[in-house]
C-alpha positions in Angstrom: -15.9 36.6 -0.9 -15.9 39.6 -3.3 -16.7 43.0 -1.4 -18.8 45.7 -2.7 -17.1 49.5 -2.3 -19.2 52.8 -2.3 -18.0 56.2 -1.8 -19.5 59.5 -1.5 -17.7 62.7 -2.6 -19.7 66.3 -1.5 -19.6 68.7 -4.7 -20.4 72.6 -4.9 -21.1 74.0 -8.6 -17.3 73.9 -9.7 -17.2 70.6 -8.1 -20.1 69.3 -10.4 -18.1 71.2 -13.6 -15.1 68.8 -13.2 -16.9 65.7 -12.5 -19.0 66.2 -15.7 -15.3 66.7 -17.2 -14.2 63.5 -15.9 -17.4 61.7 -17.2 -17.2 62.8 -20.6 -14.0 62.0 -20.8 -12.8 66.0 -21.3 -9.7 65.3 -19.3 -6.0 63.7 -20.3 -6.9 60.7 -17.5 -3.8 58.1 -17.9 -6.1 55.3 -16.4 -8.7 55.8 -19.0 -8.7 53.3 -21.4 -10.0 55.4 -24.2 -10.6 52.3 -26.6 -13.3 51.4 -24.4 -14.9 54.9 -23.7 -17.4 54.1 -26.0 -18.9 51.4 -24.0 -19.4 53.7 -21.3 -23.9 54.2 -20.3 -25.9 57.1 -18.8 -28.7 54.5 -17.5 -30.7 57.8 -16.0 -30.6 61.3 -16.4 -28.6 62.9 -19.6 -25.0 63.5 -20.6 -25.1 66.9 -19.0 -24.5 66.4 -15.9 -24.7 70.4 -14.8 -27.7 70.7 -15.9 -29.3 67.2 -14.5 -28.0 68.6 -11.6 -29.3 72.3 -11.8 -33.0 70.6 -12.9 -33.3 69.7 -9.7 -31.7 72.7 -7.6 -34.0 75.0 -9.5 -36.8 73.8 -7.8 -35.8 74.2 -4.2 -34.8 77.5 -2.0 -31.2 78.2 -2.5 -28.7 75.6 -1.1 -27.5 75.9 2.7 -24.1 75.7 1.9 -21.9 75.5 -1.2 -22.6 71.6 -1.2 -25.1 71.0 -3.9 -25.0 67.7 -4.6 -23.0 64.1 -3.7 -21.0 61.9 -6.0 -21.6 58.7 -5.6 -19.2 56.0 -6.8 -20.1 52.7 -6.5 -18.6 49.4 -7.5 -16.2 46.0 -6.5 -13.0 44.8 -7.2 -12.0 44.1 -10.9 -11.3 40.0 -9.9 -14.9 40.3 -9.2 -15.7 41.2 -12.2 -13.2 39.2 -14.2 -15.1 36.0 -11.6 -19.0 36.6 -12.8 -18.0 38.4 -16.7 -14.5 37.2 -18.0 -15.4 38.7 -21.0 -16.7 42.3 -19.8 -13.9 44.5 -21.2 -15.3 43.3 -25.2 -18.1 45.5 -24.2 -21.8 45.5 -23.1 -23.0 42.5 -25.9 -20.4 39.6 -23.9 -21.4 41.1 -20.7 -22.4 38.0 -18.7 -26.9 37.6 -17.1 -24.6 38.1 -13.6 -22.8 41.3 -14.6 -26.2 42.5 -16.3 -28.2 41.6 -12.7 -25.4 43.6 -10.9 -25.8 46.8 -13.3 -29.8 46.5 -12.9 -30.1 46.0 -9.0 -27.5 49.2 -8.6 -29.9 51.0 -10.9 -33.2 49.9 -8.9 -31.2 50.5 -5.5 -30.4 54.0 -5.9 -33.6 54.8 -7.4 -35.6 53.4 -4.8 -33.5 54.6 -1.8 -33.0 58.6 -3.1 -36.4 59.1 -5.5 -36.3 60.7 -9.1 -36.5 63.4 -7.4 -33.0 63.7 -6.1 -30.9 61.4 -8.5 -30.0 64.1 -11.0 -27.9 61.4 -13.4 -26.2 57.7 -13.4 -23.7 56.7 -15.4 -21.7 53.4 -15.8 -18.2 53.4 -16.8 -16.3 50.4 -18.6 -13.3 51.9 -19.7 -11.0 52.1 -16.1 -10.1 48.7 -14.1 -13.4 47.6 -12.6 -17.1 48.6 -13.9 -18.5 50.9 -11.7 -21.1 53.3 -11.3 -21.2 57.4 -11.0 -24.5 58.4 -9.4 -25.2 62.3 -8.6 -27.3 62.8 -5.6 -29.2 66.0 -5.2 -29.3 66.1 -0.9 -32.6 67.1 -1.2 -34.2 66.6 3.1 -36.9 67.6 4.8 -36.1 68.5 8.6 -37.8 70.9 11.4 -36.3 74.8 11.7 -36.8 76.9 14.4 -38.7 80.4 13.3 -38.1 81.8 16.7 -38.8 81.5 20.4 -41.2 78.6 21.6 -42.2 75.0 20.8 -44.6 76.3 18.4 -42.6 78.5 16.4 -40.9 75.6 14.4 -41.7 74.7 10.7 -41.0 71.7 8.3 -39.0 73.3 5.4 -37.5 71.0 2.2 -33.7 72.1 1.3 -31.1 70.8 -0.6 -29.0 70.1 2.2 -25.9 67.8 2.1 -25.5 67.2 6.0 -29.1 66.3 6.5 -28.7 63.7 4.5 -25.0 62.3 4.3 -22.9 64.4 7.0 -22.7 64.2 10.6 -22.1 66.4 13.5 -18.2 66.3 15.4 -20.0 64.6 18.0 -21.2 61.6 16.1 -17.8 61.3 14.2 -16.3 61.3 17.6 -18.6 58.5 19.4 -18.5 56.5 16.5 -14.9 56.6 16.5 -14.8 55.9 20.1 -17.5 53.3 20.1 -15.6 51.9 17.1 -19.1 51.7 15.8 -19.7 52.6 12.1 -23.4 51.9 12.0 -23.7 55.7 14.3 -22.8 57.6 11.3 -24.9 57.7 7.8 -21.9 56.8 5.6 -21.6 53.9 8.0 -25.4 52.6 7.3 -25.5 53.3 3.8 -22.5 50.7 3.4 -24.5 48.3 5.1 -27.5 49.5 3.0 -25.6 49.0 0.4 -24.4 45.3 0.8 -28.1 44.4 1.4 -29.1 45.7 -1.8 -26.1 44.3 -3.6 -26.3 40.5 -1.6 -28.1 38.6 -4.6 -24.6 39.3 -6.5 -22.5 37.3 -4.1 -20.9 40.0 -3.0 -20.7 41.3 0.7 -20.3 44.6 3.3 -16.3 45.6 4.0 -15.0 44.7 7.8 -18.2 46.8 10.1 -15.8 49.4 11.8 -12.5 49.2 10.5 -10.1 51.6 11.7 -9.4 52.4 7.8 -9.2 56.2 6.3 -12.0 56.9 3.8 -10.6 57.2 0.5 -12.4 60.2 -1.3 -12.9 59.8 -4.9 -10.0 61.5 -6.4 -8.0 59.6 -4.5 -9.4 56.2 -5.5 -8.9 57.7 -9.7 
């Protein structure tokens, strides 16, 4: 059975800059298939991906770290695709009701799991090997700070703050790779989070703690 594959990419401001370069298609990308660029959606948020990004920032205390915001790329293997939509790569009018369901529940996923409030912009690409999905996350948490000595001298605070949200501490990384257990870490549950949401597809979670290297998204390009 087909397997669904998410990855998550932490971005500062420059970050964001060439990613909005990569979705408008700005740069000389050799597996760009620029007949199809056309075809390509923004299904939420605007073609400006800075400033769907900076919308949100502006409204929160300046960002812990350089880490703004997380790039989300989210799809399956192009057989999958060729297996439910043979006809996908005409464009969005032969798409198949099964590649159509597969664009909406990733939509209604991410939307439901992160809030308007932190999904600065989506956009679905049809013009490399598979369809897949570009979806800018705005860490946006709310968490407990210490404001000096005491039990009582702690506050909730909201930040834009990647590691509250997708990062981990050494220590996690470290039991989970001892444990060989995946589900310690976040990036470990939102794959299985993931899976759920995309099960109605027919397509499933990758091997629960594999021994396999993340792949950041400029590799996977």
């Amino acid at each position: 059975m087909a397997q669904v594959s998410i990855r998550v990419e932490p971005l500062s401001r420059e970050d964001v800059k060439k990613a909005s370069a990569h979705n408008a298609r700005e740069l000389d990308e050799l597996h760009v298939d620029a007949t199809r660029t056309a075809f390509n959606q923004c299904l939420f948020g605007t073609n400006d991906i800075v400033a769907d990004v900076e919308n949100i920032l502006v409204k929160y205390d300046k960002p812990q770290s350089k880490v703004v915001c997380c790039e989300v790329v989210a799809t399956a293997s192009a057989d999958y695709f060729d297996s439910i939509s043979p006809n996908w790569r005409m464009g969005p009018s032969f798409f198949s009701d099964e590649l159509k369901n597969w664009i909406k529940l990733n939509k209604e996923a991410f939307i439901k799991k992160y809030g308007v409030n932190r999904v600065a912009s989506m956009h679905l690409h049809l013009d490399e090997q598979a369809p897949h999905f570009h979806i800018f996350i705005v860490p946006v948490s709310k968490y407990e700070i210490s404001t000096g000595r005491g039990a009582k001298t702690k506050k909730m605070v909201t930040r834009v703050m990647y590691s509250k949200m997708f990062g981990d501490t050494q220590q996690v990384l470290d039991k989970a790779r001892k444990e060989k257990n995946s589900e310690l870490t976040k990036l470990g549950r939102m794959q299985s989070w993931y899976a759920e949401a995309m099960k109605p597809t027919g397509l499933e979670r990758g091997i629960k703690n594999s021994q396999a290297t993340h792949e950041e998204i400029k590799e996977y390009r």
